[in-house]
Each structure stands twice: as C-alpha cells, then as structure tokens.
KENUDO-491636 format. One record per atom (N, C-alpha, C, O, CB): x, y negated, z negated; residue in three letters. Coordinates in steps of 0.02 Angstrom, whole numbers, plus 50000, padded with zeros to 5 digits. Glycine has a CB too. Layout:
N
XYZALA ...
This chain:
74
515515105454566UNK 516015110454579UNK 515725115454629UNK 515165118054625UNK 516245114054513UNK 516215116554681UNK 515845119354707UNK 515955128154712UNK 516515129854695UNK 515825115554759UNK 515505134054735UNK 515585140554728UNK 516345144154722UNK 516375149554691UNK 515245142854782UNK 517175140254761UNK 517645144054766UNK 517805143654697UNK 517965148554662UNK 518125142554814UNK 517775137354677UNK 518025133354649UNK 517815136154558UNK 518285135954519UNK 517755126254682UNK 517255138254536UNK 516885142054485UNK 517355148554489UNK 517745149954443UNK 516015143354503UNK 517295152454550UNK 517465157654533UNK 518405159454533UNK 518675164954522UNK 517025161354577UNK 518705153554547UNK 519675152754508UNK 519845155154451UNK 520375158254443UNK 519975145454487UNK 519425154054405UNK 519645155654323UNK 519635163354320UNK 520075166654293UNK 519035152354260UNK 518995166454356UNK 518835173454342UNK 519305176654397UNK 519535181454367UNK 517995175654348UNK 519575176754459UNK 520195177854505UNK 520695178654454UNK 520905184354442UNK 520385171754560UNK 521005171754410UNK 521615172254388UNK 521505176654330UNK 521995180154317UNK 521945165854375UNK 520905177454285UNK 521005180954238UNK 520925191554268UNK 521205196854253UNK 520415177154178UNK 520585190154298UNK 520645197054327UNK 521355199354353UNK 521675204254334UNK 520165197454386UNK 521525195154396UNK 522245197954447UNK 522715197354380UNK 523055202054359UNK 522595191354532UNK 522685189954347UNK 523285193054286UNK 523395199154210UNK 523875201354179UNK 523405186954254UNK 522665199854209UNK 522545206454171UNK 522915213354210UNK 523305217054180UNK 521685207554166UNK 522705214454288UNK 523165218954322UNK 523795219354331UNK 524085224854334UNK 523055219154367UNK 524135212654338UNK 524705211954350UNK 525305213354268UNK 525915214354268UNK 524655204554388UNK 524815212754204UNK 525195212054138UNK 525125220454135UNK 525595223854114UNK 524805206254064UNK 524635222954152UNK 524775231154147UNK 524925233454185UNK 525075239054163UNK 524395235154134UNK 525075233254269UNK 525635234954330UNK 526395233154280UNK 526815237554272UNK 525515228254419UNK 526445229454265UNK 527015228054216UNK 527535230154159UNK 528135230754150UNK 526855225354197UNK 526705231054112UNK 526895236454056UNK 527125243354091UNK 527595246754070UNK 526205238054006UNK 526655245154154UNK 526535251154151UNK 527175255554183UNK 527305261554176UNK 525885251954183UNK 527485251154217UNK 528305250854267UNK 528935250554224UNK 529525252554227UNK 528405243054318UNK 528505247154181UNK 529355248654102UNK 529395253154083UNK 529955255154067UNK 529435245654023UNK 528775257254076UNK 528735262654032UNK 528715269754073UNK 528715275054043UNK 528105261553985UNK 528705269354127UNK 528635275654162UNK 529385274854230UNK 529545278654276UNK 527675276054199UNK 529635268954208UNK 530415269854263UNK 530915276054235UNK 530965278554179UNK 531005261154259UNK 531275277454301UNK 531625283154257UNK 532305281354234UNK 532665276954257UNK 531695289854297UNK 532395284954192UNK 533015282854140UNK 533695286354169UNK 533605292354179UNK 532845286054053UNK 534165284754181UNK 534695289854161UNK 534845293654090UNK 534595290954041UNK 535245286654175UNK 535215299454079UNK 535405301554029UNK 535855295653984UNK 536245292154016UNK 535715307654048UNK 535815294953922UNK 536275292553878UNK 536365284153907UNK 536895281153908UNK 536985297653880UNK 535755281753926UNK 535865274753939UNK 536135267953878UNK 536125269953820UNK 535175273253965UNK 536265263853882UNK 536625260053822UNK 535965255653826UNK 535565256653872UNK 537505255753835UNK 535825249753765UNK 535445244453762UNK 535505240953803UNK 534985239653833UNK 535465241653720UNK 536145237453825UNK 536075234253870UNK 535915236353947UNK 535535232853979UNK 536515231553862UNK 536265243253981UNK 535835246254029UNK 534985247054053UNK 534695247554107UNK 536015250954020UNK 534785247053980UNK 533905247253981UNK 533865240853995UNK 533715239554053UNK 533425249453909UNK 533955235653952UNK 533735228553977UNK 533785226854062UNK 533345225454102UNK 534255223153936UNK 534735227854073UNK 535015224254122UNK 534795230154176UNK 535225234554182UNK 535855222054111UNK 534195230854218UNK 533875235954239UNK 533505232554318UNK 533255226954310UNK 533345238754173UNK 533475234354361UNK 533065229554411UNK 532525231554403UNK 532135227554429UNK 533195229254483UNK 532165237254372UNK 531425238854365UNK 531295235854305UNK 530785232354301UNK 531215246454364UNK 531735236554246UNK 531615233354184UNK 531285225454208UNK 530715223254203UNK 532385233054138UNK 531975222254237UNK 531755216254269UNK 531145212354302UNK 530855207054289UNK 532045216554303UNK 531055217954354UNK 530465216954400UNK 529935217754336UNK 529565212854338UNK 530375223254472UNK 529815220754294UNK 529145223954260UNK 529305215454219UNK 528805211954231UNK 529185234154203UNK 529705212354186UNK 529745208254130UNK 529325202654181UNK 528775200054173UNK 530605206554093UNK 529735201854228UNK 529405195054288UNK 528725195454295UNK 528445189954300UNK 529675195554375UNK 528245201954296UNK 527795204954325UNK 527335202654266UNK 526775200454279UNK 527915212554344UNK 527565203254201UNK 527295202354137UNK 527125193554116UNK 526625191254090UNK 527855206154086UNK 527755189654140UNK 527705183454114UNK 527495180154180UNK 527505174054173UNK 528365180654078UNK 527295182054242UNK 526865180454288UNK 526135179154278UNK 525725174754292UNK 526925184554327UNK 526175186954235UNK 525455186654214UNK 524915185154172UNK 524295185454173UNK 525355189454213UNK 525655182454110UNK 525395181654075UNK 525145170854095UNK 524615167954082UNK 525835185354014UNK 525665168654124UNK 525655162454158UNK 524905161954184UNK 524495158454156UNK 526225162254217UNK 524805165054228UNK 524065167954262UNK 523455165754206UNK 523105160754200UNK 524065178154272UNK 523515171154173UNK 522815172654117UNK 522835164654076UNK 522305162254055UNK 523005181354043UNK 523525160954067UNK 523395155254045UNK 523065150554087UNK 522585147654061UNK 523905153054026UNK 523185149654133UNK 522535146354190UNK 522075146954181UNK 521685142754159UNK 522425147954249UNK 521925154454201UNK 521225157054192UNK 520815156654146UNK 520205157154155UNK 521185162154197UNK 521185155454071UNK 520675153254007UNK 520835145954006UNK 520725142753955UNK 520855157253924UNK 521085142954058UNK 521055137054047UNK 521535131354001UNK 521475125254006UNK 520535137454031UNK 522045134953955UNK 522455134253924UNK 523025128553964UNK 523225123353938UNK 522625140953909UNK 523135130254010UNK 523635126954032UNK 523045124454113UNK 522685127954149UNK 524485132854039UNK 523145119554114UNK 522655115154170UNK 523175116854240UNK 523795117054238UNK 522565104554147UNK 522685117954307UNK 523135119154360UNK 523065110754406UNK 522645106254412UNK 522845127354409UNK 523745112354432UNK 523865106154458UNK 523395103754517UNK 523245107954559UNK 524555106254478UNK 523215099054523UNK 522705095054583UNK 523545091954626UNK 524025088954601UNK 521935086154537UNK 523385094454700UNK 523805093454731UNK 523455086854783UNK 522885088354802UNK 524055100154757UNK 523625082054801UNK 523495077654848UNK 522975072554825UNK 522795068154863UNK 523295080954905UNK 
C-alpha cells in the first residue's frame, strides 16, 4: 500500500468528524422565525442542508473505520 493510500481512512475520518459537527452546529444556531410549526422546522433549507451535511458525514466516518469498503474503480 502505498503512502496516499494509508493515509484515506484518517482524511475520511477527520473531514467526516467536521462535517457531522458543521452540521449539528447549522441546526442549532439557524434562525428561527417567531411561532414556527413542526413541520416548518423540519421542511427548512438550512434544516435540510445541516441533515444532508450530517448523513454525508456520517457515510464518510463509515469508510474511514472501514465499515463499509470503498469502491475500486477500474
């Protein structure tokens, strides 16, 4: 194996640790309107963006521990 190639696992687990708390951290600090309904919080494009941001990352960190094997292309 060679040097890029060792250091993939520790890339994906790093960048997806950042990316699951860029995530959290965008749900919780977007701003609200007054008197929003349940479904307004969900159906949200920041809500959105932060949920994508989360199951990106969490996709990620599964690579990176190896959990889910990445594809060999060619």
């Amino acid at each position: 194996m060679n040097g890029a190639a060792a250091l993939l696992p520790k890339f994906f687990v790093l960048c997806s640790v950042i990316l699951i708390l860029t995530g959290v951290a965008q749900y919780f600090v977007r701003p609200r309107r007054p008197k929003e309904t349940l479904l307004q919080k969900i159906i949200n494009r920041s809500s959105i963006t932060a949920l994508v941001s989360i199951a990106v990352g969490v996709a990620g960190l599964l690579v990176g521990l190896g959990i889910i094997k990445m594809p060999h292309l060619g």
